[in-house]
LOMAR-494792 format. One record per atom (N, C-alpha, C): residue in one letter; atom name; x, y, z. Coordinates in steps of 0.05 Angstrom, whole numbers, m for minus. Atoms other than C-alpha are relative to their C-alpha. Example, Ala and Ser with C-alpha at 12.3 -4.5 7.8 and 13.67 -1.06 7.14 Angstrom:
SITE, aa, at, c1, c2, c3
SITE, A, N, 18, m24, 0
SITE, A, CA, 246, m90, 156
SITE, A, C, 18, 24, 0
SITE, S, N, m16, m24, m1
SITE, S, CA, 273, m21, 143
SITE, S, C, m15, 22, 14
This chain:
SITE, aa, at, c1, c2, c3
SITE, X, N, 17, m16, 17
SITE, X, CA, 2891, 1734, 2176
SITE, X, C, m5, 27, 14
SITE, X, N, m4, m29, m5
SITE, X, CA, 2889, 1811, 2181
SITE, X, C, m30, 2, 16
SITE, X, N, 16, m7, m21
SITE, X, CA, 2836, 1833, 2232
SITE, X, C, m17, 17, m16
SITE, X, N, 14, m25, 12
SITE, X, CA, 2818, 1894, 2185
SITE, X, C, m29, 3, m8
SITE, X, N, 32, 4, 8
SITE, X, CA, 2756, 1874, 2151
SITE, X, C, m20, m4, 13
SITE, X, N, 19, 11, m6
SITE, X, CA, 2725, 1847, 2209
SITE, X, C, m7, 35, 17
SITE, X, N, m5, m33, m18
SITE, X, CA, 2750, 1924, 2241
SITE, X, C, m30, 17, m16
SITE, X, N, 17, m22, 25
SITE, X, CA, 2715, 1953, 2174
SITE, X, C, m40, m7, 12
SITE, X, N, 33, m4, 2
SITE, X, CA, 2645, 1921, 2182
SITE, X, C, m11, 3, 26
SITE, X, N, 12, m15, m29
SITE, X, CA, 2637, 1930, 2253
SITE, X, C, m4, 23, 6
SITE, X, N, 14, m16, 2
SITE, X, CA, 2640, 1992, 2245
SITE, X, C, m15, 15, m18
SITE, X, N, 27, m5, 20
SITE, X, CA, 2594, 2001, 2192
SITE, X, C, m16, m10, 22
SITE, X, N, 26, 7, m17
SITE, X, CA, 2544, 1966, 2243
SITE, X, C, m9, 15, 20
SITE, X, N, m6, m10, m14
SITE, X, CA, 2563, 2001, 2295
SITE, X, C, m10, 26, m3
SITE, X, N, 17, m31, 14
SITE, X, CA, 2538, 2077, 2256
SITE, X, C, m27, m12, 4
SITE, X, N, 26, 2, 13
SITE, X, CA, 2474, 2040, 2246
SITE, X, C, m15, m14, 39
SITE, X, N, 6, 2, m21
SITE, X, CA, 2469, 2000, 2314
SITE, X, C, 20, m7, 23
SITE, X, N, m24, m1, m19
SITE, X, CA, 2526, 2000, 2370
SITE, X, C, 2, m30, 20
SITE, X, N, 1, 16, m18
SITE, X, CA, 2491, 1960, 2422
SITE, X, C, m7, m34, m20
SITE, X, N, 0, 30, 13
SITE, X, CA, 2475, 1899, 2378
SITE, X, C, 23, m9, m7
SITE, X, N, m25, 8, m1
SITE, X, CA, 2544, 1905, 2356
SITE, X, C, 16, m16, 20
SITE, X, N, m24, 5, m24
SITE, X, CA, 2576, 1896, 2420
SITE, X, C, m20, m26, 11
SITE, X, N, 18, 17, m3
SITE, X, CA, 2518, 1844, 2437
SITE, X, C, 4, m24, m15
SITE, X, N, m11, 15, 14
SITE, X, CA, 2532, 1801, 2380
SITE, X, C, 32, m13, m12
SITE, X, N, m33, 19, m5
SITE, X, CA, 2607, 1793, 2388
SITE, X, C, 10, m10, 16
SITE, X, N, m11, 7, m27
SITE, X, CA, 2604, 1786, 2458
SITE, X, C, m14, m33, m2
SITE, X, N, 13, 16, m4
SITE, X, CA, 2554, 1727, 2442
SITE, X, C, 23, m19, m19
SITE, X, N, m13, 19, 13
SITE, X, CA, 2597, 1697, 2396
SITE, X, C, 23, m11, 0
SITE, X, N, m19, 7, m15
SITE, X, CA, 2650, 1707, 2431
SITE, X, C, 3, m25, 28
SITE, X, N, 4, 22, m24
SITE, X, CA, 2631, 1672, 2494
SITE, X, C, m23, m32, m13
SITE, X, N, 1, 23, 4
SITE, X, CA, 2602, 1620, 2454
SITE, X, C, 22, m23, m11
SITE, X, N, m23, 13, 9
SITE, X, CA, 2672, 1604, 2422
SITE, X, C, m16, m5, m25
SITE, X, N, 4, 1, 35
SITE, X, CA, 2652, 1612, 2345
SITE, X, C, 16, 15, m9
SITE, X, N, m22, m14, 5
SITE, X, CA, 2705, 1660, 2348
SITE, X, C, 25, 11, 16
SITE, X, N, m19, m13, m15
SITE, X, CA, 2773, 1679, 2375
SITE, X, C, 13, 34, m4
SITE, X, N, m13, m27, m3
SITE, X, CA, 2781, 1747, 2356
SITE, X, C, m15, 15, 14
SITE, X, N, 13, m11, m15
SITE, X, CA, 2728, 1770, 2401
SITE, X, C, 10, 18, 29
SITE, X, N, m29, 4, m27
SITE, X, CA, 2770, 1808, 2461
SITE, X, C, m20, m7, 24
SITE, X, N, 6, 17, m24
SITE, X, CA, 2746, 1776, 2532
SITE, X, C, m10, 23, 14
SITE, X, N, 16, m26, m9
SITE, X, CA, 2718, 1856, 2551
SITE, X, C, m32, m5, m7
SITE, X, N, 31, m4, 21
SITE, X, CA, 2663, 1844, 2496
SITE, X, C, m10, m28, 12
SITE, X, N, 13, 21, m8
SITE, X, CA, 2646, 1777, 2530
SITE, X, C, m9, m2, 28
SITE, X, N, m1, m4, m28
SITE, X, CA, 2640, 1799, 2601
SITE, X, C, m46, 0, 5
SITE, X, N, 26, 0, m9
SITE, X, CA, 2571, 1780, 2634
SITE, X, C, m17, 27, 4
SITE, X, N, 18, m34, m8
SITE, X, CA, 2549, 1852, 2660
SITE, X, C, m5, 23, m30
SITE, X, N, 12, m12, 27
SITE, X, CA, 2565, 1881, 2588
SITE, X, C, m12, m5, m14
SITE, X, N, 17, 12, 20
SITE, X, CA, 2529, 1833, 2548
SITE, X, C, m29, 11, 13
SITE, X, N, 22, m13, m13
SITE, X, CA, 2472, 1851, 2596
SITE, X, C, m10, 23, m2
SITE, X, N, 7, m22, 11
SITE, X, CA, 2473, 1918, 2593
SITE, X, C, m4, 4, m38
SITE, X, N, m3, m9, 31
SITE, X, CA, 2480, 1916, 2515
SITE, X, C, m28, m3, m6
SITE, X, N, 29, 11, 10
SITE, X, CA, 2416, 1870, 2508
SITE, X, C, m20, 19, 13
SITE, X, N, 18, m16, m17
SITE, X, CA, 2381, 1926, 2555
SITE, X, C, 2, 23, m16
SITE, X, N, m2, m28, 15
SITE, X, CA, 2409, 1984, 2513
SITE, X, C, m11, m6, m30
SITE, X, N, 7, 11, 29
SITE, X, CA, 2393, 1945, 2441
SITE, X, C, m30, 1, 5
SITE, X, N, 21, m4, 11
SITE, X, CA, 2319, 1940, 2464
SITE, X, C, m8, 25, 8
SITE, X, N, 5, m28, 8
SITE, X, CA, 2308, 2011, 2479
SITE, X, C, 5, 12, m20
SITE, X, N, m5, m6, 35
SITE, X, CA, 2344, 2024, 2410
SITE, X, C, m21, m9, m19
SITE, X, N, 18, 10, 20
SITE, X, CA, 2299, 1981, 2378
SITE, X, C, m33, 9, 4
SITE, X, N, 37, m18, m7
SITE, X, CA, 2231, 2013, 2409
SITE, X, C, 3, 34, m13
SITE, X, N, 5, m30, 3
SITE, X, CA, 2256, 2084, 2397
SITE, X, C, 10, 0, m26
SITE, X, N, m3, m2, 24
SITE, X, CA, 2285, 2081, 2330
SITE, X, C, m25, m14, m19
SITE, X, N, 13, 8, 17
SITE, X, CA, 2227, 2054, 2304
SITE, X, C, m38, 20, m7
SITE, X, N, 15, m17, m2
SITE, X, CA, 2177, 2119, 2329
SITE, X, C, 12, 17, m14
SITE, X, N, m22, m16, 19
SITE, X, CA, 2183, 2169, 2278
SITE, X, C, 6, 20, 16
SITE, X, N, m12, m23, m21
SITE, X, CA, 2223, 2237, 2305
SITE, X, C, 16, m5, 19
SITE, X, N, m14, 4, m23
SITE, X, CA, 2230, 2202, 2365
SITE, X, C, 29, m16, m7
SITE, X, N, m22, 16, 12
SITE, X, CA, 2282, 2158, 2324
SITE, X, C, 17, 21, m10
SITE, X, N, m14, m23, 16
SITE, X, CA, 2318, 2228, 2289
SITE, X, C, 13, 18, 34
SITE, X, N, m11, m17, m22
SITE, X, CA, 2318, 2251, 2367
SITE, X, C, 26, m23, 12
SITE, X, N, m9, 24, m16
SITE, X, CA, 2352, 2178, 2389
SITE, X, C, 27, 4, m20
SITE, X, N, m15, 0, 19
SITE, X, CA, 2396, 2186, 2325
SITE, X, C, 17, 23, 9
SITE, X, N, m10, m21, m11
SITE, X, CA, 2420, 2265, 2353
SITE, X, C, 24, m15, 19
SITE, X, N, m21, 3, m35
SITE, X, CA, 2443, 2235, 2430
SITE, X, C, 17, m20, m16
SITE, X, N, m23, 27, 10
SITE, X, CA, 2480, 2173, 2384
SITE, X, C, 25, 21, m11
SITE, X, N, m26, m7, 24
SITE, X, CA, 2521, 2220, 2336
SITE, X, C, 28, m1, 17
SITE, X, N, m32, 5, m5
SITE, X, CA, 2582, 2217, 2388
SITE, X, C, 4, m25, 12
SITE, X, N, 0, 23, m15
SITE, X, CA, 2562, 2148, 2421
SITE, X, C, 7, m28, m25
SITE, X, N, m10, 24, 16
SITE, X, CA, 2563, 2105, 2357
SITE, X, C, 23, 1, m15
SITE, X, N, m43, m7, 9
SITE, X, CA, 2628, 2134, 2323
SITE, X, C, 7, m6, 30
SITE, X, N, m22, 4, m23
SITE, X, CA, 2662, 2126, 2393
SITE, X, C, 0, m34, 3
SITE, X, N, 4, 28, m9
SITE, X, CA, 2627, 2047, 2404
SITE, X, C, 22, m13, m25
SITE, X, N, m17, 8, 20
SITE, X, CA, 2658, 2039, 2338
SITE, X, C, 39, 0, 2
SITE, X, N, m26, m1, m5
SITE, X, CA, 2727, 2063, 2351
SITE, X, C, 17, m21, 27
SITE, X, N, m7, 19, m32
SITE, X, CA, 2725, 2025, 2415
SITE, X, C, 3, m28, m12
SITE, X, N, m1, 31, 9
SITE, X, CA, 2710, 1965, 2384
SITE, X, C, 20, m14, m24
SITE, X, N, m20, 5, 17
SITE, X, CA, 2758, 1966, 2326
SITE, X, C, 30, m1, 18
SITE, X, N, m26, 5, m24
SITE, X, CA, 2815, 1979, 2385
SITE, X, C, m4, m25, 9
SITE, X, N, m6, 32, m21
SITE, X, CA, 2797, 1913, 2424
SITE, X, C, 10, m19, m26
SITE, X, N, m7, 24, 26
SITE, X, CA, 2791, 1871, 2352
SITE, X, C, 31, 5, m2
SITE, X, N, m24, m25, 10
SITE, X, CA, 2862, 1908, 2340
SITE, X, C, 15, m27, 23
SITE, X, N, m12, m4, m22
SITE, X, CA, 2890, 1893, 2404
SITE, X, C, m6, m31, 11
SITE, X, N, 3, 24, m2
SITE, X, CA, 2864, 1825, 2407
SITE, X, C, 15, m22, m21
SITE, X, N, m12, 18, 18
SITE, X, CA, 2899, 1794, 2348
SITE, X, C, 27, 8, 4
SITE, X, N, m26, m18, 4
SITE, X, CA, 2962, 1845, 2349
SITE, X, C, 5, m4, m37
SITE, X, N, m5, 2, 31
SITE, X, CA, 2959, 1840, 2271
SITE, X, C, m12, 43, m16
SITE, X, N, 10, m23, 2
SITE, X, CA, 2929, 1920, 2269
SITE, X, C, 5, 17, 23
SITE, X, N, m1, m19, m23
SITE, X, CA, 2952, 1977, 2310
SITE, X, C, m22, 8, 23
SITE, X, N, 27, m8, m16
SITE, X, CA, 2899, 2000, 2368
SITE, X, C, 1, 24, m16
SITE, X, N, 16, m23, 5
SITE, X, CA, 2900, 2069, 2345
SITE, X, C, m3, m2, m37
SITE, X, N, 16, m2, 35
SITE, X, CA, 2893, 2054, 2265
SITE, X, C, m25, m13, m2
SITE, X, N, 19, 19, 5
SITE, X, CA, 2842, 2001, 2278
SITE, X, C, m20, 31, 17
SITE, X, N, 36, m22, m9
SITE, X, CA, 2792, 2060, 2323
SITE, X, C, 1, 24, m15
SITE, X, N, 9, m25, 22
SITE, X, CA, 2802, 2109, 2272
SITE, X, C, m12, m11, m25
SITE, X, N, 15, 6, 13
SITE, X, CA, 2781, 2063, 2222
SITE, X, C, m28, m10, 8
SITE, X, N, 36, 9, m16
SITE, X, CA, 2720, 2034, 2260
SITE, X, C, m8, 22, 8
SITE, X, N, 0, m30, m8
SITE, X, CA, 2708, 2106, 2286
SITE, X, C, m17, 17, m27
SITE, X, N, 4, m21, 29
SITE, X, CA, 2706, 2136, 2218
SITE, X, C, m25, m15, m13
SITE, X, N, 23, 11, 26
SITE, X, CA, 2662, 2085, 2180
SITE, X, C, m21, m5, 24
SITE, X, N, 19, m4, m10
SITE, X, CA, 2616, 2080, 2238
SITE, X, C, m10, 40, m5
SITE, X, N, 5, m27, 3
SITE, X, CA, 2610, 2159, 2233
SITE, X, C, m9, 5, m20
SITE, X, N, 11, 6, 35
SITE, X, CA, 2598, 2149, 2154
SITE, X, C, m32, m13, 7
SITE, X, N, 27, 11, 0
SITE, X, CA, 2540, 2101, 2166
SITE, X, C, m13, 6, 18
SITE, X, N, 20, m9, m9
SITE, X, CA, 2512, 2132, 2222
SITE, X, C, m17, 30, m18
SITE, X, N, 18, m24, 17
SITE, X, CA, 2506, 2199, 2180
SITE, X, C, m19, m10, m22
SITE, X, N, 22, 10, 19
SITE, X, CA, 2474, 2158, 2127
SITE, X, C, m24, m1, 9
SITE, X, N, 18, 6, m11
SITE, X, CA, 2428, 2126, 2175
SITE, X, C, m20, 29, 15
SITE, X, N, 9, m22, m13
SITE, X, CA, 2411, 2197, 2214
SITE, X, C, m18, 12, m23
SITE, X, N, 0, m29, 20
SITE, X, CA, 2405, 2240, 2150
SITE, X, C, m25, m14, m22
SITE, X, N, 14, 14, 12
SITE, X, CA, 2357, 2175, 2117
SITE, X, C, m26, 0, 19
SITE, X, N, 23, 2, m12
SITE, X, CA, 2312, 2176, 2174
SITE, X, C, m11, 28, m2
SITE, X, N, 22, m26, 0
SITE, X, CA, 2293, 2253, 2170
SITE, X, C, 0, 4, m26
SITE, X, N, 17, m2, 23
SITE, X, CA, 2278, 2246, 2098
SITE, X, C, m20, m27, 2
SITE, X, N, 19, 16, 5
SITE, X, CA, 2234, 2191, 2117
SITE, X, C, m24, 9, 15
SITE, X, N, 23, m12, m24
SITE, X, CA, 2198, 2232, 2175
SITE, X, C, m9, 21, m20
SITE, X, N, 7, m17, 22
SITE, X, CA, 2181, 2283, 2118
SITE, X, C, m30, m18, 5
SITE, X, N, 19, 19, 11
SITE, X, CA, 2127, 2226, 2105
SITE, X, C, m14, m1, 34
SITE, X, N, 23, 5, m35
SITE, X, CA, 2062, 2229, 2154
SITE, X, C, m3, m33, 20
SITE, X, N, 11, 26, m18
SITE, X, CA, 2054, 2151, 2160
SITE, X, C, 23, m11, 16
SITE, X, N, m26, 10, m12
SITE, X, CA, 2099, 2109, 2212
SITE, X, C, 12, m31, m16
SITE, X, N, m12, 26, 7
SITE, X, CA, 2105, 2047, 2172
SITE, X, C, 23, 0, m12
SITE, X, N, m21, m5, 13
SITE, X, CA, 2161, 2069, 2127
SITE, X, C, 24, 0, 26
SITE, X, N, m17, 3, m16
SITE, X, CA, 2201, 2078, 2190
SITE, X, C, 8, m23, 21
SITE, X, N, 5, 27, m14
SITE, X, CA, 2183, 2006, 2220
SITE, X, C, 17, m11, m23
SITE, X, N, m9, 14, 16
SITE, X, CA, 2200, 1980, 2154
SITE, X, C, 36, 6, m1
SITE, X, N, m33, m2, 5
SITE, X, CA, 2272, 2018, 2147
SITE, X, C, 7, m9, 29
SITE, X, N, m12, 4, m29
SITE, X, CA, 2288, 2002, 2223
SITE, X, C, 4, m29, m1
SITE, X, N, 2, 25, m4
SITE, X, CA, 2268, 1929, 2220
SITE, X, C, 21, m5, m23
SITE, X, N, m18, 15, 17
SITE, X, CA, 2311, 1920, 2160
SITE, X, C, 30, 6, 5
SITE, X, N, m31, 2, m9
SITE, X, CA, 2374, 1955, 2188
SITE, X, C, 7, m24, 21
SITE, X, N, m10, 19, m26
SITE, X, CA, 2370, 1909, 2243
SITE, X, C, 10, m24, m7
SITE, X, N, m13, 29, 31
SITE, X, CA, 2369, 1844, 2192
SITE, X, C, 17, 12, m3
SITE, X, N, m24, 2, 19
SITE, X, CA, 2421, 1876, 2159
SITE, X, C, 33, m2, 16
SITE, X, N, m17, 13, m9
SITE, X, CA, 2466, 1885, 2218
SITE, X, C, 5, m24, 8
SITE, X, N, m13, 19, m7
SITE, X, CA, 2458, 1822, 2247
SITE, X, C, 6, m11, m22
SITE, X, N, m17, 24, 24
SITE, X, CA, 2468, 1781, 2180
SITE, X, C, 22, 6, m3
SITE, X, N, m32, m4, 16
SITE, X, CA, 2529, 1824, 2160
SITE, X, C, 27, m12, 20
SITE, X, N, m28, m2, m31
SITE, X, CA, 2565, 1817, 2239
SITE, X, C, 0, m35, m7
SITE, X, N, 11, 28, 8
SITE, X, CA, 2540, 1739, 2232
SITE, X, C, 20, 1, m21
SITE, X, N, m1, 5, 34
SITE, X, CA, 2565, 1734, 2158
SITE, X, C, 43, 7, 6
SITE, X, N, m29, m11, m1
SITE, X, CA, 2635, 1771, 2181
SITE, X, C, 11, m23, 16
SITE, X, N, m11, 19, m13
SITE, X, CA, 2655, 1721, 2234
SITE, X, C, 9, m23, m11
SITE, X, N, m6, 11, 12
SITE, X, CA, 2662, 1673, 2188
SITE, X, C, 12, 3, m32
SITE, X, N, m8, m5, 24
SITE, X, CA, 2677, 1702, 2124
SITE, X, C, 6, 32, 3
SITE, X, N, m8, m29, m5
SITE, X, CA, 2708, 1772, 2142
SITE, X, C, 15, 17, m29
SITE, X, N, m5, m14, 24
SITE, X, CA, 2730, 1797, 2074
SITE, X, C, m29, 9, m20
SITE, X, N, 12, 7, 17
SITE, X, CA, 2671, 1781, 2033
SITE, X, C, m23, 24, 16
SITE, X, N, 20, m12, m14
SITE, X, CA, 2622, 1811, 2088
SITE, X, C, 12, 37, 5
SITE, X, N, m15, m30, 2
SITE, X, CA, 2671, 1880, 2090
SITE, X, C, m2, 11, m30
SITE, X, N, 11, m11, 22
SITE, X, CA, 2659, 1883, 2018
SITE, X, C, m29, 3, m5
SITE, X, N, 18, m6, 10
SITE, X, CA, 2592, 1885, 2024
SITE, X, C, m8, 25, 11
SITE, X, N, 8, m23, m24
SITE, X, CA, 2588, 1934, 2084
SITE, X, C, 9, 28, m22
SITE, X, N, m11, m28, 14
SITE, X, CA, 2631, 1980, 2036
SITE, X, C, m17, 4, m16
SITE, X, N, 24, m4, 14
SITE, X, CA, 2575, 1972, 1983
SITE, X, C, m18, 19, 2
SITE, X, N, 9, m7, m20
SITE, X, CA, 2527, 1987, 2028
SITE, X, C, 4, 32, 8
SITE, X, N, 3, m30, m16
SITE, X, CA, 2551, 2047, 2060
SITE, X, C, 14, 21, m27
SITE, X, N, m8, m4, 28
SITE, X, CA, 2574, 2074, 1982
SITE, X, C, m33, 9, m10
SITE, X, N, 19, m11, 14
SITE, X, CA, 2509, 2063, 1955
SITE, X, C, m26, 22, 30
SITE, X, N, 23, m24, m13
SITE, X, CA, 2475, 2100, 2021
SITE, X, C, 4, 31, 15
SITE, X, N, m2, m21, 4
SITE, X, CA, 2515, 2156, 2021
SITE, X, C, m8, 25, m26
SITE, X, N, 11, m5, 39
SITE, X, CA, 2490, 2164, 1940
SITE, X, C, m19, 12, 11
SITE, X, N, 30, m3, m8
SITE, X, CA, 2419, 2157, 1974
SITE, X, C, 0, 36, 15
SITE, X, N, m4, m18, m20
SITE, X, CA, 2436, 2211, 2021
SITE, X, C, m5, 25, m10
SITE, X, N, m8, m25, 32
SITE, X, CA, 2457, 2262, 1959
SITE, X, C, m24, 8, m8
SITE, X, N, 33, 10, 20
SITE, X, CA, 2389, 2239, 1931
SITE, X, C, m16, 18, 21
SITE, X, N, 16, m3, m10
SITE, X, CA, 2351, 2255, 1984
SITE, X, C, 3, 25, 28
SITE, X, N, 1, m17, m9
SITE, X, CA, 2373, 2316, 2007
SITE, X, C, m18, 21, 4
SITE, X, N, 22, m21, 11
SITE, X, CA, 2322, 2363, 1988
SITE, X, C, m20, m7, 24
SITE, X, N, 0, 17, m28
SITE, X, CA, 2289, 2316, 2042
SITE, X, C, m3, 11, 21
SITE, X, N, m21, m5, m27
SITE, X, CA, 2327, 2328, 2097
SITE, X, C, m14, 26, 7
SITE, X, N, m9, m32, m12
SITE, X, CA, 2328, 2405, 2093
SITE, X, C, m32, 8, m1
SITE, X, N, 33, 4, m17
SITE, X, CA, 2245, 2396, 2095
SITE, X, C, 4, m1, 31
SITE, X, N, 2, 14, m23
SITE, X, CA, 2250, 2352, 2151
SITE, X, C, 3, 29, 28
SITE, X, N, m11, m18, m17
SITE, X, CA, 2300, 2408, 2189
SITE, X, C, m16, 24, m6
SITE, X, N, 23, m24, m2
SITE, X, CA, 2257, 2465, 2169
SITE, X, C, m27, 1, 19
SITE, X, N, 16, 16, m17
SITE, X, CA, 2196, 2425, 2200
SITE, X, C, 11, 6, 23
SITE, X, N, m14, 3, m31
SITE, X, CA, 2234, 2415, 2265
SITE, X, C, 5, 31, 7
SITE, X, N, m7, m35, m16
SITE, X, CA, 2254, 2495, 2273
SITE, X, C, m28, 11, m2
SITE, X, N, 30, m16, 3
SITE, X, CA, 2183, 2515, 2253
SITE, X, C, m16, m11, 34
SITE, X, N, 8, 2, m29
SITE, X, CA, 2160, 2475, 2309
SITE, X, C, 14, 11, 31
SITE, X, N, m16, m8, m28
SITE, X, CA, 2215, 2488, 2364
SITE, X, C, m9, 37, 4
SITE, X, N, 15, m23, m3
SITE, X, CA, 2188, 2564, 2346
SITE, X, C, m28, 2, 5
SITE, X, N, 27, 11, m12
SITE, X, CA, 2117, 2537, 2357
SITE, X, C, 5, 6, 27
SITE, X, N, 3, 22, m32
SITE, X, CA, 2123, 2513, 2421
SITE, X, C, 15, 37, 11
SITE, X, N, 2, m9, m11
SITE, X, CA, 2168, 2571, 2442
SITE, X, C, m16, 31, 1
SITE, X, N, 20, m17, m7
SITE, X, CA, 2117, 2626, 2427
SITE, X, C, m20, m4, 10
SITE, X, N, 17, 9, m14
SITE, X, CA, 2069, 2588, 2455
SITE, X, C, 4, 13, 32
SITE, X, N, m16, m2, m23
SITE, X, CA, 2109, 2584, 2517
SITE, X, C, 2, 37, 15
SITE, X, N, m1, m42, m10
SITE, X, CA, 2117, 2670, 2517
SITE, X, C, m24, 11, 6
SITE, X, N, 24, m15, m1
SITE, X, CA, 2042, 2674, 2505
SITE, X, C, m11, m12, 25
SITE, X, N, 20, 1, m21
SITE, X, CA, 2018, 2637, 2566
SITE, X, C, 21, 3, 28
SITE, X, N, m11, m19, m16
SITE, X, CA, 2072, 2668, 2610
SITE, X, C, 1, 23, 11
SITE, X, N, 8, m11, m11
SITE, X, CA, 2050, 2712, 2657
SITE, X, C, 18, 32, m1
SITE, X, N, m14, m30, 9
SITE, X, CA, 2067, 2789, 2646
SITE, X, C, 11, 16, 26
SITE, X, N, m13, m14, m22
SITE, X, CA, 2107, 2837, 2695
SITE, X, C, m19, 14, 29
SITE, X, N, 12, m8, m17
SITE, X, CA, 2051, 2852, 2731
SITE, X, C, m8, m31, 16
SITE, X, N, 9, 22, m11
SITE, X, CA, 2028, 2784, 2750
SITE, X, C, m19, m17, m10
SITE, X, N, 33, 5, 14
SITE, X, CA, 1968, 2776, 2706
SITE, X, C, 14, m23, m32
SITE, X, N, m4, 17, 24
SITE, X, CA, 1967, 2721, 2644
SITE, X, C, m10, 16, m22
SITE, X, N, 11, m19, 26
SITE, X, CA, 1961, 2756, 2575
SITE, X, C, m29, m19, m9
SITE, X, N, 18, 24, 6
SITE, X, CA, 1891, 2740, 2554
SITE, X, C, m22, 10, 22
């Protein structure tokens, strides 16, 4: 059986969360529920670090901003976890090239993370934090059920991922208007802060304006 689908929804997960990804194959790997797992993703020190990097993901994606700032430092970390991880699946079966399988995991992680990025700063628009507990807590359900759901049924779970990242590029469209709040917000402040910064900066003579 072709590797591809299981290539496809990993990296859909992978845009949304990297370290759970690599956390939940390595687990299911080294429990033997699956053989296409490659023997990298099951290594003691990575699973370790993953479960260490997944709960700082899951504390900071769920503060608002601070989750749109955590989402910034990802944009080349989860496209790349993705491409990485479609190469081992790849390269573990030999049924998928390495380099077609990390350009497709690569790419559709890069798809659903922009979803995911560009969905959280139309949600920081909004003053309260619960909306961002609620969408965080449910990506997290959603990857593990889909990675879960793929191991065993890898077609069925790649068609939903495609769904999925279909209907939340739509959302994306939708909720642009959003967004370009959100980023307006964010430069108004970074100009805050640095006139602030000029006004209690001490003038050529030595003296503080004021």
């Amino acid at each position: 059986m072709s590797v591809l689908p299981l290539v496809f929804t990993s990296g859909w997960a992978s845009g949304i969360n990297s370290y759970a990804v690599v956390l939940l194959l390595g687990v299911f790997g080294a429990a033997g529920l699956s053989d296409d797992v490659p023997a990298a993703l099951q290594r003691t020190d990575v699973l370790i670090a993953a479960g260490v990097l997944f709960l700082c993901d899951t504390v900071a994606d769920k503060i608002p901003y601070v989750d749109s700032l955590w989402d910034t430092v990802h944009t080349v970390i989860r496209p790349l976890s993705g491409a990485v991880i479609g190469a081992l699946l790849a390269g573990q079966t030999g049924s998928l090239s390495d380099l077609a399988a990390g350009a497709i995991g690569g790419s559709t992680a890069l798809a659903s993370h922009t979803v995911k990025a560009g969905t959280r700063m139309a949600i920081n628009t909004s003053p309260e934090p619960f909306s961002n507990i609620a969408m965080s807590t449910a990506e997290d359900l959603g990857v593990a059920g889909l990675v879960t759901f793929a191991m065993f049924h890898p077609e069925a779970a790649a068609a939903i991922a495609a769904v999925l990242l279909v209907l939340g590029l739509a959302a994306l469209v939708y909720l642009w208007s959003r967004i370009r709040r959100f980023l307006r917000r964010r430069a108004q402040r970074r100009e805050e802060r640095q006139r602030a910064r000029r006004e209690r900066a001490p003038d050529r003579t030595g003296t503080t304006p004021g």
